[in-house]
N, C-alpha and C positions, 0 to 999 in steps of 0.2 A: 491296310487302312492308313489312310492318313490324317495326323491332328495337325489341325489349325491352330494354330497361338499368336493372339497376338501379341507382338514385340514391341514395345514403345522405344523408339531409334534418334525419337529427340537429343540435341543435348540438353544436360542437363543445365540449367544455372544457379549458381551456388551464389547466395548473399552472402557480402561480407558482414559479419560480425560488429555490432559496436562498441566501443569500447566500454565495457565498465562502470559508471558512472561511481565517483565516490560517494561512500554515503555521510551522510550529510542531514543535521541536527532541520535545516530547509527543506531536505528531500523527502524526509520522511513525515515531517506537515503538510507538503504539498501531496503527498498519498492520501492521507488521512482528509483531507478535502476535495481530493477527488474521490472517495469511497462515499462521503457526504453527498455529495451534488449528483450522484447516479441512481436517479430515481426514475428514470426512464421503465424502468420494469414493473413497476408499480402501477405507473400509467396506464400500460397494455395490457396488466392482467385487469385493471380495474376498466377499461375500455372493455376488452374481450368479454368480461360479465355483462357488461351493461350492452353487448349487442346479443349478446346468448337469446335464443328464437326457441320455446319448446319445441320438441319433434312432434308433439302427442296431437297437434291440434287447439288446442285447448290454452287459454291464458295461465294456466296453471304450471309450474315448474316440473316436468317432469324426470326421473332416474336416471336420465343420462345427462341432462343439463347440471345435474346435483353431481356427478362424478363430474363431468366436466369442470364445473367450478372447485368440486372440491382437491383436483390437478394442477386448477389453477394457482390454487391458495398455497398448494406445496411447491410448484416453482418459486413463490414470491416466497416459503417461509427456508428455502432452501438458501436462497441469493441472500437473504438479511443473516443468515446461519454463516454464510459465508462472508459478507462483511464483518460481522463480528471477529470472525478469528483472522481475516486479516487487519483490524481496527488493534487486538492483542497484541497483532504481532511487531507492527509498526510501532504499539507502546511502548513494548520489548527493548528493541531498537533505539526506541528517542529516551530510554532509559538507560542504556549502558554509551551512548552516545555522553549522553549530561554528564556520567559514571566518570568518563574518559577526559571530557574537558575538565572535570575538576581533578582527575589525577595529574593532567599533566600540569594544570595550572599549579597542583601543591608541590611537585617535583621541581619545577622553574623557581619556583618562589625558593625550595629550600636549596637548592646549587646555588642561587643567586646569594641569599644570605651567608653559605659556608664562604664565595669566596668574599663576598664582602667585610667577613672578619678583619682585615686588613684596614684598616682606618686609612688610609690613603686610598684606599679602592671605592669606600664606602659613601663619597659623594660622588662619585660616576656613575655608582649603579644605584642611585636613588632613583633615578628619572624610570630606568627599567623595573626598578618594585613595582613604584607606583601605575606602571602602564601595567602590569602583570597581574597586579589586585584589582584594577576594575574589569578583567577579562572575563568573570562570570557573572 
């Protein structure tokens, strides 16, 4: 006996990879309003009821229109289940972000000050305090 199999003999193509993107106090806003504005799901399950046809004959809803919809209702309360945690997660994020720019802003500030001990040094790096203190 022989088996047939079949072999897929294409090549393959491989995407390159993008790079990375740094994250970024902007990147992670601009997430959190794209999680906002995708309400498209919403749309189609609240479409998809309003074209729902009983089976039974009858203008009355009948037991499978009722599972149907209520399928429906657990796609949409799944997808908002799932914005949620990543709405958390992104806060996460834009809170050790914030975390970070004021650590390094307090480290700048205090290297700048030690060397500024120097009273000769200490009107050169004025201008750099003061750009360094409105950085948050």
């Amino acid at each position: 006996m022989s088996e047939n199999k079949n072999v897929n003999t294409e090549a393959t193509t491989i995407t390159p990879v993008e790079e990375p993107q740094k994250l970024t106090i902007n990147y992670v806003l601009e997430q959190i309003e794209k999680i906002q504005n995708q309400t498209d799901h919403i749309g189609m399950a609240l479409a998809a009821l309003g074209n729902m046809v009983p089976t039974n004959g009858s203008s009355v809803p009948d037991v499978a229109g009722a599972e149907q919809a209520e399928a429906i209702a657990e796609v949409v309360e799944s997808r908002e289940a799932t914005n949620q945690k990543l709405i958390s997660l992104y806060s996460k994020m834009y809170d050790d972000l914030m975390s970070t720019d004021t650590s390094l802003k307090k480290m700048a500030m205090k290297a700048l000050e030690r060397a500024a001990d120097d009273e000769g040094k200490l009107a050169a790096m004025s201008d750099m305090l003061c750009t360094i203190s409105h950085l948050g």
